[in-house]
C-alpha positions as CSV (number, residue, x, y, z in Angstrom):
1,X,-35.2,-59.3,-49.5
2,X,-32.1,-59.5,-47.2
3,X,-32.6,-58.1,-43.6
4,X,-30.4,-54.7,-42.8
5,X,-29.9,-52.1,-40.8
6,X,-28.0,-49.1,-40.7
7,X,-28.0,-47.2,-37.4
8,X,-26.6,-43.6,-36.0
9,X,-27.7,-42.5,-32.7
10,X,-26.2,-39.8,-30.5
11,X,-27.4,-37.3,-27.7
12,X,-26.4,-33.5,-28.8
13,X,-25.7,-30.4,-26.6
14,X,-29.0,-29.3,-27.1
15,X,-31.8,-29.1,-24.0
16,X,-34.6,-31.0,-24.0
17,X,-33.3,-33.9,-26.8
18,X,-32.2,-36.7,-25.0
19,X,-31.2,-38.6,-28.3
20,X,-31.1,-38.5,-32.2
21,X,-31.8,-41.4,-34.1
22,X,-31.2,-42.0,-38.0
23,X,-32.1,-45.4,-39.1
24,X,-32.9,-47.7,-41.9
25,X,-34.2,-50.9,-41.7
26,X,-35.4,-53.8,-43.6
27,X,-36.9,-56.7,-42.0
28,X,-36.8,-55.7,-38.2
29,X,-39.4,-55.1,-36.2
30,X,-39.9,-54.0,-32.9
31,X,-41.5,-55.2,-30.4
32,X,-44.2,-53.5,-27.7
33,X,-41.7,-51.0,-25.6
34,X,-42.3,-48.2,-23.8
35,X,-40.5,-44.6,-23.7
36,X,-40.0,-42.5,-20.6
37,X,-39.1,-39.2,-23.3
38,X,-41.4,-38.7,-26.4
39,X,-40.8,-39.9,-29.6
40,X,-40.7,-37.5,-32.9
41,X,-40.8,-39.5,-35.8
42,X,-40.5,-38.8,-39.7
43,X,-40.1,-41.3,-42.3
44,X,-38.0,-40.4,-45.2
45,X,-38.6,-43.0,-47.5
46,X,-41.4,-46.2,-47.2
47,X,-43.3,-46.2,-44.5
48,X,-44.0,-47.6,-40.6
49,X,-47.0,-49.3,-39.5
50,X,-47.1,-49.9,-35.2
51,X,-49.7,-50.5,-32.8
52,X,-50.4,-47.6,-29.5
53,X,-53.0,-47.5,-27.2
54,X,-54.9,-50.7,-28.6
55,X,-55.0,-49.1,-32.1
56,X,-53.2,-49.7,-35.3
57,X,-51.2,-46.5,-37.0
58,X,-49.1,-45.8,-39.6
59,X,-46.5,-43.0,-41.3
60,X,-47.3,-42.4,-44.8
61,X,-44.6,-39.7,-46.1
62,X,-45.1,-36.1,-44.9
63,X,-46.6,-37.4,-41.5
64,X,-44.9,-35.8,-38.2
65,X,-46.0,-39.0,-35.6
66,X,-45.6,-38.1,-31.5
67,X,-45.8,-41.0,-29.7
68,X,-46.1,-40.4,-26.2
69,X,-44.3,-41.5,-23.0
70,X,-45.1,-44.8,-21.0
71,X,-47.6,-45.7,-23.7
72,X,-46.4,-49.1,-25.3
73,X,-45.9,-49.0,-29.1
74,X,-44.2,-51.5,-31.3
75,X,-43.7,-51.1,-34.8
76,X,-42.7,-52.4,-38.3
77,X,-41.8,-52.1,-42.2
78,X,-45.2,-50.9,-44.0
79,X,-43.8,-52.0,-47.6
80,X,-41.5,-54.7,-48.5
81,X,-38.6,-52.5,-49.2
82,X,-38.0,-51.2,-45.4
83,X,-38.1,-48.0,-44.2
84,X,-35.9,-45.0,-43.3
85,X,-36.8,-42.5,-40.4
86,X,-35.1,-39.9,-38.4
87,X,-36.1,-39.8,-34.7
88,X,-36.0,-36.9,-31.5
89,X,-36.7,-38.4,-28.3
90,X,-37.9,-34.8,-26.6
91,X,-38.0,-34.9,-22.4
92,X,-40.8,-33.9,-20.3
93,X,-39.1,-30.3,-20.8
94,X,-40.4,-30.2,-24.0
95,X,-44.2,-31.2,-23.6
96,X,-45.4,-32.2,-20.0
97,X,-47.1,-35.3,-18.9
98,X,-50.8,-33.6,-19.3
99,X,-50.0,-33.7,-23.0
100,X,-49.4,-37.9,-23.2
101,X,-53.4,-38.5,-23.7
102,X,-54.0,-36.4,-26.2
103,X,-51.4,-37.7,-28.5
104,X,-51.8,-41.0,-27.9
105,X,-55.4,-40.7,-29.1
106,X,-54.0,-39.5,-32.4
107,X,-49.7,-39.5,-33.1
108,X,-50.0,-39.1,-36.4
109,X,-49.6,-35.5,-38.1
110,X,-50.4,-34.3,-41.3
111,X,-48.7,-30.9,-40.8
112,X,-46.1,-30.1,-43.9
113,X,-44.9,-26.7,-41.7
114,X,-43.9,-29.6,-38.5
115,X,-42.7,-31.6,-41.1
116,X,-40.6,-29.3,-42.5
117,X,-39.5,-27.7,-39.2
118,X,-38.2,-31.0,-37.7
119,X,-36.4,-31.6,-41.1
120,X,-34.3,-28.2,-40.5
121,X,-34.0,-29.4,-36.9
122,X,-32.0,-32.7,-37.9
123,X,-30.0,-30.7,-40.3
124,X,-29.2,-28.5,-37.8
125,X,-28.3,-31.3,-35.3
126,X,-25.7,-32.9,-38.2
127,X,-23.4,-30.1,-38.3
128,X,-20.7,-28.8,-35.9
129,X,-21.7,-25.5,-34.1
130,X,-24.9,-26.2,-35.0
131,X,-26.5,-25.6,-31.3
132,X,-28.2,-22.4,-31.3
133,X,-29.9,-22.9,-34.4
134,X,-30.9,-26.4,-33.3
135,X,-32.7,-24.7,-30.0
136,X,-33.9,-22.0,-31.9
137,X,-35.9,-25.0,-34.5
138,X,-36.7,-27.2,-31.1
139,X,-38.8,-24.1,-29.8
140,X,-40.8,-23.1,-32.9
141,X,-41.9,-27.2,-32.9
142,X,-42.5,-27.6,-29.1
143,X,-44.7,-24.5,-29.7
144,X,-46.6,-26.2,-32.8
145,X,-47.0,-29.4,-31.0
146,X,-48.6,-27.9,-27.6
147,X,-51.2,-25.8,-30.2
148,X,-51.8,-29.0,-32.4
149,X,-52.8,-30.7,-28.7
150,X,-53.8,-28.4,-26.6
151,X,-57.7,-28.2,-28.1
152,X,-57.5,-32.7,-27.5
153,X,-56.4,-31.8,-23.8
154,X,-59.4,-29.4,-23.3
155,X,-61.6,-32.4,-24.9
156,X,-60.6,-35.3,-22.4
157,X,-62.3,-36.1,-20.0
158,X,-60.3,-36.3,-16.4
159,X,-58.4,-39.7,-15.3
160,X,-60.0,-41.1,-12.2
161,X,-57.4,-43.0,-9.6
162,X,-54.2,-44.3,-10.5
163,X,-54.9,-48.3,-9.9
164,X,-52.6,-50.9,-9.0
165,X,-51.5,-51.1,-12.4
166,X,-50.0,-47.2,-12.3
167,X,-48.7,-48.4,-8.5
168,X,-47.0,-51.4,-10.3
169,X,-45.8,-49.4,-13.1
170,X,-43.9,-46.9,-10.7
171,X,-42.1,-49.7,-8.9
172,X,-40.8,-51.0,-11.5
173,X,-39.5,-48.1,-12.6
174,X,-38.2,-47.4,-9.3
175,X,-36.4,-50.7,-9.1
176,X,-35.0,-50.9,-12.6
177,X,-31.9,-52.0,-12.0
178,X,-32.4,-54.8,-9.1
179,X,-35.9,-55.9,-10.2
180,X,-38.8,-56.7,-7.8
181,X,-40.6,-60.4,-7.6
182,X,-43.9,-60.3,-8.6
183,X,-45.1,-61.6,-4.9
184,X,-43.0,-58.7,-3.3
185,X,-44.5,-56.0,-6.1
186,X,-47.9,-57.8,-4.9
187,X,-47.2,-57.1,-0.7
188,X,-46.1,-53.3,-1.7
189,X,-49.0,-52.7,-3.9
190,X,-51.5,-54.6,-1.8
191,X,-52.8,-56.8,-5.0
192,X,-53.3,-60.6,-5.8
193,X,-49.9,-61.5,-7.8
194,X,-52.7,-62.8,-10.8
195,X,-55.0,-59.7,-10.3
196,X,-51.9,-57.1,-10.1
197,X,-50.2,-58.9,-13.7
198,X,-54.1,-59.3,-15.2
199,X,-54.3,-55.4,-14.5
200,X,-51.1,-54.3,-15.6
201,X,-51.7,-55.8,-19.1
202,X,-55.4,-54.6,-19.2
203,X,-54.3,-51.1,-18.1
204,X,-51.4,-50.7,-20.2
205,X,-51.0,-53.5,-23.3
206,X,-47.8,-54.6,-22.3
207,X,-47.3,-57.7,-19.5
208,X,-45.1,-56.0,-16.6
209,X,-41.9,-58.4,-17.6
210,X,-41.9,-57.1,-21.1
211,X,-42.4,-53.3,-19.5
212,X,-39.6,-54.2,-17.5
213,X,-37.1,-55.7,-20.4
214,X,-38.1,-52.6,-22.0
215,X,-37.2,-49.6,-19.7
216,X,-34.1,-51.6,-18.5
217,X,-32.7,-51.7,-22.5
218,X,-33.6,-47.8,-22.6
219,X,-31.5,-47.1,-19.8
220,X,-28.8,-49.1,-21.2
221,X,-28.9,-47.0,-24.5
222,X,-28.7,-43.9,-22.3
223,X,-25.5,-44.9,-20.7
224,X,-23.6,-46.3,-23.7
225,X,-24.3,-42.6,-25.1
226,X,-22.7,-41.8,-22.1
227,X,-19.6,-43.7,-23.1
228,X,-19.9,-46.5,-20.6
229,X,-18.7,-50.0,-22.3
230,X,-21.6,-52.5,-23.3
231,X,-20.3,-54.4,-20.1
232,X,-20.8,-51.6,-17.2
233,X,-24.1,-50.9,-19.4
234,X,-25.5,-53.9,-19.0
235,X,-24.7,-54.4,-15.1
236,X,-25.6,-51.2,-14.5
237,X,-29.1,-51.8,-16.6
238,X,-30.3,-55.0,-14.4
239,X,-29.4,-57.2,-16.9
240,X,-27.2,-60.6,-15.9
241,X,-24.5,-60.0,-18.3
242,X,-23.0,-58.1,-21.2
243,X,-24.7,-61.5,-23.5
244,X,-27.8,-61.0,-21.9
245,X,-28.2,-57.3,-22.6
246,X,-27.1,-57.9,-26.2
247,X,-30.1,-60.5,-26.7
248,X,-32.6,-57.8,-26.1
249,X,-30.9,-54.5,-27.0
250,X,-30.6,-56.6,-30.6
251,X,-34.6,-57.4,-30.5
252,X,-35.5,-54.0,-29.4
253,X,-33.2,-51.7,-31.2
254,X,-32.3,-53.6,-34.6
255,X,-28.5,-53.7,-33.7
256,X,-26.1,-54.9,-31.1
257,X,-25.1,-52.7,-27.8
258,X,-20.8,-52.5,-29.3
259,X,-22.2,-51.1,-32.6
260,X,-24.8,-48.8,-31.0
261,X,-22.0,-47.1,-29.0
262,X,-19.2,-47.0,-32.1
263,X,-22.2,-45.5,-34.0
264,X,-22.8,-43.1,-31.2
265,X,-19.2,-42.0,-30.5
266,X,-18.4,-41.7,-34.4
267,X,-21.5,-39.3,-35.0
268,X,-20.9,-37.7,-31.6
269,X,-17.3,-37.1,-32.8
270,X,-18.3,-35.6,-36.4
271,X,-21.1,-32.5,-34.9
272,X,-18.6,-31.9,-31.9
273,X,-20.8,-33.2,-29.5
């Protein structure tokens, strides 16, 4: 079967939804990438298989998936015809961090009223003057997610210490743009460079270049939503060039920066965002 892709992101006037996604793929697959938001995720038609937190999931039809912030996840086609999904990525407005262990110990949903509710939300988000309804539907599903979680977060037992890997983690984060060497990560964090990269990946399943590559693409997706051209994105991202950022916004998103932002401006254009 031919590899393709279609592709329509935008960010709506709604609180707490940092971006829509509507996609459908055939032979792409992503590779391990982390969030800072949440991810909502329903699959229309075929089905997603990805790894998260060392296991192996997948979205059968009428599964709602969550899958948490800063927990790495890649993901793939299920069944040789592809797969077509509709995404919310939902800010920490909508479910705080306390929430991130619970679902990553299970993303995956069968709820048909959760699956139906985020169905209406995406309608809702398609059409102009749409807003109020759309953060009427966002509250009735931010209230079914924190019940479906809240009995897991009573379960867990409580994190001890943050680690160097959670001290490497927020430096790169806080360097996103201009980048930090691994011996000047390992003088801040007071780690061996092998022991603080050895921990990273142990701690979190992803090495800290490829969590690095990761966040910076996501902050160049937030900015050509913004409107900024593919160049200023990528500058602006911590990446060398606009080539550069094209390279890996193509590997991690399935499509190239210039037709991420058309996509985005025509579907912004058609809801009045």
């Amino acid at each position: 079967m031919v590899a393709r892709q279609e592709i329509s992101a935008w960010r709506p006037r709604v609180p707490g939804i940092a971006e829509v996604l509507h996609a459908r793929f055939t032979g792409h697959a992503y590779p391990m990438h982390v969030h800072d938001v949440w991810t909502l995720l329903i699959v229309d038609d075929g089905a997603v298989r990805y790894d998260l937190n060392r296991r192996e999931h997948g979205t059968p039809r009428d599964t709602v998936s969550l899958l948490p912030p800063q927990v790495p996840h890649n993901g793939s086609s299920a069944t040789a015809r592809g797969f077509r999904k509709r995404v919310l990525y939902l800010d920490l407005t909508q479910l705080d961090e306390h929430y991130i262990g619970p679902a990553a110990d299970t993303p995956d949903m069968a709820d048909p009223l959760l699956r139906r509710r985020v169905g209406q939300l995406h309608a809702a988000l398609a059409r102009q003057g749409g807003e109020l309804e759309a953060e009427s539907r966002l509250a009735l599903i931010g209230d079914r997610l924190r019940g479906r979680l809240r009995p897991r977060l009573a379960a867990r037992p409580p994190e001890t210490g943050r680690g160097v890997a959670r001290d490497l983690r927020d430096l790169l984060d806080a360097r996103l743009p201009e980048g930090v060497s691994l011996e000047e990560a390992a003088k801040l964090v007071h780690a061996h460079p092998t022991h603080l990269v050895m921990a990273f990946t142990a701690a979190f399943g992803i090495a800290p270049h490829q969590y690095l590559t990761g966040r910076r693409v996501e902050h160049a997706r937030r900015l050509l939503l913004d409107g900024r051209p593919p160049a200023e994105a990528a500058a602006a991202s911590g990446f060398y060039d606009q080539a550069h950022l094209t390279r890996h916004f193509k590997r991690f998103t399935g499509t190239t920066p210039g037709r991420y932002a058309r996509g985005a401006a025509a579907q912004g254009s058609r809801v009045g965002r």
